[in-house]
C-alpha positions as CSV (number, residue, x, y, z in Angstrom):
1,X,63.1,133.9,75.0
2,X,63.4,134.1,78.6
3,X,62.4,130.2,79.2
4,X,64.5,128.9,76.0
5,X,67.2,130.9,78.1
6,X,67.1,129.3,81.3
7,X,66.3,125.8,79.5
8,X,69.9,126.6,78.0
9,X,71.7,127.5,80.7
10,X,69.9,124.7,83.2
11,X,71.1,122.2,80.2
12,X,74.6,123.5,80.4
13,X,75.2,123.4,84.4
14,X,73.3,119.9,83.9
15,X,76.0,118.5,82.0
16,X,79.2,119.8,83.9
17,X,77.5,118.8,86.9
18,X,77.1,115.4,85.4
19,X,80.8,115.3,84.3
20,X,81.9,116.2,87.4
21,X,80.3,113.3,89.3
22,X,81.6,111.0,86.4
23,X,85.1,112.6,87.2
24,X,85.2,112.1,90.5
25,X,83.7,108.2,90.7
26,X,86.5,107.3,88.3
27,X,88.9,109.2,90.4
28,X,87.9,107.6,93.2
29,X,87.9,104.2,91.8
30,X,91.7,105.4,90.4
31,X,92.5,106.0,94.1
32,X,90.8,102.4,95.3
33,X,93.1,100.6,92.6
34,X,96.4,102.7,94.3
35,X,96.1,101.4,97.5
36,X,94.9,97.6,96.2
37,X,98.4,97.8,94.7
38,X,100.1,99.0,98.0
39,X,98.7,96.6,100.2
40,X,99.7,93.7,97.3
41,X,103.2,94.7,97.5
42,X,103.6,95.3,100.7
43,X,102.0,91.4,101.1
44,X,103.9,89.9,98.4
45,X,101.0,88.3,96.9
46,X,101.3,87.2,93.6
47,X,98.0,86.4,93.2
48,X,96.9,90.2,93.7
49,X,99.7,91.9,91.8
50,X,99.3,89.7,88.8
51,X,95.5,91.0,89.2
52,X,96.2,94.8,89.6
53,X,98.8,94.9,87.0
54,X,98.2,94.9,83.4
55,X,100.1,92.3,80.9
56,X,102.4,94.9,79.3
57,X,103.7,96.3,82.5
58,X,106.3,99.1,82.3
59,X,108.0,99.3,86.0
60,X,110.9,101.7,86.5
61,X,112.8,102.0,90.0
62,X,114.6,105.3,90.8
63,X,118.0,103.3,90.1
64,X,117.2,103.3,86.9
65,X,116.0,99.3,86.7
66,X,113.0,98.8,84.1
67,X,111.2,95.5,85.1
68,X,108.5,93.9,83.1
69,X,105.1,92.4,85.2
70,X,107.0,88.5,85.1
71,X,109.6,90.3,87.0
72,X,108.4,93.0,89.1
73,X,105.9,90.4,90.5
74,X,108.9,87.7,90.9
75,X,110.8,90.3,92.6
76,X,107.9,91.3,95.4
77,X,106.8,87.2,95.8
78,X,110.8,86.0,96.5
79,X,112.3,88.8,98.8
80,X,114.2,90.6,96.9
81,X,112.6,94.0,96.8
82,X,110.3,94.0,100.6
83,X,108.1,96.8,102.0
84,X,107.8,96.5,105.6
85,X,105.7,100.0,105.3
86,X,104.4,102.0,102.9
87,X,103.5,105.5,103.3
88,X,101.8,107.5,100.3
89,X,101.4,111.2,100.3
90,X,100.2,114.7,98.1
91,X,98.4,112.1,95.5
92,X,97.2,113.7,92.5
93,X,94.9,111.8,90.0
94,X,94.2,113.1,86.7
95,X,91.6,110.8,85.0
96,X,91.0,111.2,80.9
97,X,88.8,108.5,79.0
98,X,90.5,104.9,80.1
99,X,94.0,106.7,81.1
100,X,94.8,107.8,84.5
101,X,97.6,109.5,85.8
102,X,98.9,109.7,89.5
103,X,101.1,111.7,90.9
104,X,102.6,110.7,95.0
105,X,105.3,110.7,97.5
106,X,106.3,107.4,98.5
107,X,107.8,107.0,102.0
108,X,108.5,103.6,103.0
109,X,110.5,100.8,104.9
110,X,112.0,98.3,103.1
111,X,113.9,95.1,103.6
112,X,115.0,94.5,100.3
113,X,117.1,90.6,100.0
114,X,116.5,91.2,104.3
115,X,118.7,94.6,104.3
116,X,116.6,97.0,106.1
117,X,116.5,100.5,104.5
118,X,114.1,103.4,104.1
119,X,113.0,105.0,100.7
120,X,111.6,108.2,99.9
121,X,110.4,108.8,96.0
122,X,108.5,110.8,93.6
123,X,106.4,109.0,91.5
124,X,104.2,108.5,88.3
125,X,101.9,105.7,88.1
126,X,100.3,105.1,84.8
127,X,96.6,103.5,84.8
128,X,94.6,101.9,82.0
129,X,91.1,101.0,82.4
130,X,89.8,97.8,81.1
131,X,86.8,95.9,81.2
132,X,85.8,97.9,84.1
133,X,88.8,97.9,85.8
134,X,91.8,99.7,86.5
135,X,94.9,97.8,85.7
136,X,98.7,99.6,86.2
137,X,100.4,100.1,82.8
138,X,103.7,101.9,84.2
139,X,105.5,103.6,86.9
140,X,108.4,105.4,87.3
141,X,110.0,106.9,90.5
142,X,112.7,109.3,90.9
143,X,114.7,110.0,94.3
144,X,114.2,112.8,96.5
């Protein structure tokens, strides 16, 4: 009784220890795919955002402007919307099956159609994970 009880109980800590490790690699991976997208925006490279963003992108600014991925990408490649800095802080990422959820401050400079100004948002960034890799599905921001 004794054995079959520790068998259970060495079974049990097995598998949350397990899930935790699993947890925290996708997390991390979640956290890797953030900052690919920050250094592609803050580039302008098409070639990387059309990589880190999925097909059916969902994009919402703080103004209240929804843009699809044809035009959030056309918008970061032709000058209208610039980051001269980025600045992401008190991330949160919540990771369940092939969704992801993450949660930051964004503080940046921007130089948006060359007028220099400064942001400072809350936002929601909505992951997807397919064939092995994290793609964004959506984001929205709010001011603060």
């Amino acid at each position: 009784m004794k054995k079959t009880l520790v068998l259970v109980v060495s079974m049990a800590l097995l598998t949350l220890t397990l899930t935790a490790v699993a947890q925290s690699k996708e997390e991390t991976a979640v956290t890797q795919a953030v900052e690919q997208l920050k250094a592609a925006m803050m580039k302008g490279d098409k070639a990387d955002l059309m990589a880190i963003t999925h097909d059916r992108l969902n994009y919402g600014h703080s103004s209240g402007l929804i843009e699809d991925k044809a035009l959030f990408v056309e918008n970061l490649t032709n000058g209208n919307s610039v980051f001269k800095s980025i600045n992401l802080s008190d991330q949160t990422v919540t990771v369940v099956g092939s969704t992801a959820l993450v949660r930051h401050t964004l503080a940046g400079e921007t130089a948006n159609k060359g007028q220099a100004g400064q942001v400072k948002l809350g936002v929601l960034l909505t992951w997807v994970k397919e064939k092995g890799k994290w793609l964004l599905l959506g984001r929205q921001a709010y001011k603060l």
